[in-house]
Steps between C-alpha positions, in 0.01 A plus 500: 500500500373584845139410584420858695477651130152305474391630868355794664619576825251448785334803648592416848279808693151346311635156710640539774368624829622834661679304788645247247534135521586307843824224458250212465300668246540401114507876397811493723669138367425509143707712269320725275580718232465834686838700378719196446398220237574142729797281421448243298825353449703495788542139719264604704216547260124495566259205465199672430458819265128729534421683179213687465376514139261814418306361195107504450478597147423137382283453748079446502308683752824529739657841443633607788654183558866715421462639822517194730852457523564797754195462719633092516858630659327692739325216656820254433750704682298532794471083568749391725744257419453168525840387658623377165794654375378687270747659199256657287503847277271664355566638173247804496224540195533407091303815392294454204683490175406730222339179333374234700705298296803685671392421841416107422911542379612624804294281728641203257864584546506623861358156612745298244814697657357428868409120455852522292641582866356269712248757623150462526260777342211613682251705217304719616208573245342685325232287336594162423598488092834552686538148539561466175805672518598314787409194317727633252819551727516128507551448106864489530565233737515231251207282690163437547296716747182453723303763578206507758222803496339550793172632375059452471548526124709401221619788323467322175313608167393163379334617226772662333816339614667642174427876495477608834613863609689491897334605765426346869259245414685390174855446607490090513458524119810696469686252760294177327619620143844680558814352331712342503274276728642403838190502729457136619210535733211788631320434810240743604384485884158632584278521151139574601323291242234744426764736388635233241358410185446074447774605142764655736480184737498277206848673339671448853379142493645439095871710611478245803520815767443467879153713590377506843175650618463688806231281663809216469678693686286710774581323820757311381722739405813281492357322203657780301841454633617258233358713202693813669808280569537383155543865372802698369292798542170654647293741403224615774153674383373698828157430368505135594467582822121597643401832534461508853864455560640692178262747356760685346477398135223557210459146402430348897177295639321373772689150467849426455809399782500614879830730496630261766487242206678751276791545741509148538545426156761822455722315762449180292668705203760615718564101591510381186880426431536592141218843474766744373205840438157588682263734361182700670282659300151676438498689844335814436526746856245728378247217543652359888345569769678652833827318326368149540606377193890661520473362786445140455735558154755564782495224661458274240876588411547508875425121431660427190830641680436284808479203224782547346734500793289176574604317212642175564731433154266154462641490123780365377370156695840522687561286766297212424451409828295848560206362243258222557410266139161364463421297170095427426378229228201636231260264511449510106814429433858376623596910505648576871493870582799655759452736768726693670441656843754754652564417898638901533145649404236162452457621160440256171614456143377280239786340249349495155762352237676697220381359149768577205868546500566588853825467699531261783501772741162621366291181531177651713353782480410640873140612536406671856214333621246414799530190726135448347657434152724199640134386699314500134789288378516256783161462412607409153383802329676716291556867650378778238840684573679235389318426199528904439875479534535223316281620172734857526801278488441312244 
């Protein structure tokens, strides 16, 4: 079955400027579904895949959040390309389904056919209960999956984990609870702690997931990196970001990331070697002002593009020679922790050990981290990632 039956065509006179696109433009380089739906299946295929996804219904205090795909393009295609070589369609809109149910099943297949191909979605939201249908594109690969949410809040019901209807700021129940089980870790990047109850903090802490605050992270932006790196997918709440730089959405404040710090951490998506989807959600364009926030949207995938034709294909750890080892002693005990640093990018992995019937090619689990983790060690302290890793393992 061909994907174009899930997609409206784009309405290329809303997008495009009377005297068109010049050569260097991405309106002019990326192939959108205009007349023709883009090959998917020839040699030549794309790496990247845009789909806008027209869904607000399940969303709280963001309708109009359907219409954001469109206004996006407009600012995309006019960025100039970055000099990468850029193969890249985009697939026009997923209109809303009769149910919602309908459109979480055509967001869900879409992106399991694309990642199926070796092709990168890019989601477009919408609010962002669509994640759990991209969460749910992943269920039949057989393996565990990370997931990292980008976000000021968790979007968690803690108080009724069982019973919980889906809507934007309920999804991670749905992903938390869906079977057949085969999320392994959730890191959230950005949680303003005033928007989090102590109970929410305290479930993360007892499933042993990864959640970073935003004052860890303001000014040091490249803390996030390994959380971001360790993901099989991302999912991107415009609302993390402050006001002043993205007031288009319902549920923004004064506080939150520069959007210098959200492109920077979009082209750390598009590094990490083994992301396979993106999403963006909960940008609402009747709340933007003068386009600022389609804007910066813009060129955060401007950055996630540049990323991925940065990558550096650190994993498998193939040659050895292109790795450095280092090996710390825990005080406490006679425990030795190993760290890994790739010489192509400077970046670091923890090894924490398989417990259990494991094959010999599947001794070590291999956790991105900071060069700070292997410091805390040398000091003879345990690292909390490792510990984290280690609990989810065994």
């Amino acid at each position: 079955m061909s994907l174009s039956v899930f997609f409206q065509p784009i309405d290329w006179d809303t997008i495009a400027p009377i005297e068109g696109y010049n050569s260097l433009q991405l309106g002019n380089l990326i192939d959108a579904y205009v007349k023709n739906f883009p090959d998917l299946e020839s040699e030549d295929k794309p790496h990247l895949a845009l789909m806008g996804v027209l869904e607000d219904r399940n969303s709280i205090g963001q309708l109009g959040s359907s219409k954001g795909p469109d206004v996006v393009r407009k600012s995309l295609y006019s960025l100039s390309s970055g000099g990468f070589p850029l193969k890249m369609v985009d697939l026009g809109n997923i209109l809303a389904g009769e149910t919602i149910e309908d459109t979480y099943i055509a967001v869900k297949n879409v992106c399991e056919e694309l990642m199926k191909a070796d092709i990168i979605p890019i989601i477009l939201g919408g609010s962002q209960d669509i994640t759990y249908a991209q969460y749910q594109a992943y269920e039949q690969l057989e393996r565990t999956v990370e997931v990292t949410i980008i976000d000021s809040k968790f979007d968690l019901d803690e108080h009724n984990t069982e019973k919980t209807s889906l809507h934007s700021q309920s999804y991670l129940n749905h992903i938390i609870l869906h079977e057949p089980d085969y999320l392994f870790n959730l890191n959230n990047v950005g949680y303003q702690s005033y928007f989090v109850s102590h109970e929410a903090v305290s479930l993360y802490e007892k499933l042993y997931f990864n959640a970073i605050r935003l004052g860890q992270v303001m000014g040091k932006i490249e803390d996030s990196e390994p959380a971001i790196r360790s993901a099989d997918m991302v999912s991107f709440d415009m609302s993390a970001i402050r006001f002043s730089d993205a007031p288009g959405s319902a549920h923004v404040t004064s506080n939150g990331f520069f959007g210098q710090e959200a492109c920077q951490m979009s082209r750390y998506a598009g590094m990490n070697d083994k992301l396979s989807s993106i999403g963006f959600y909960e940008f609402n364009p009747s709340l933007d002002h003068r386009n600022q926030t389609s804007m910066l949207l813009a060129q955060m995938i401007w950055y996630f593009i540049d990323g991925f034709y940065a990558r550096k294909n650190d994993i498998p750890f193939i040659p050895k020679n292109s790795y450095i080892t280092y090996r710390a002693t825990l005080e406490a005990d006679e425990h030795e922790l190993v760290f890994i640093k790739s010489k192509k990018s400077d970046r670091w992995w923890m090894q924490v050990p398989y417990f259990g019937s494991r094959s010999v090619n599947e001794r070590y689990y291999l956790v991105p981290c900071r060069y700070e983790d292997y410091q805390v060690a040398v000091r003879g302290e345990m690292p909390d990632l490792w510990w984290k890793t280690h609990q989810k393992l065994v």
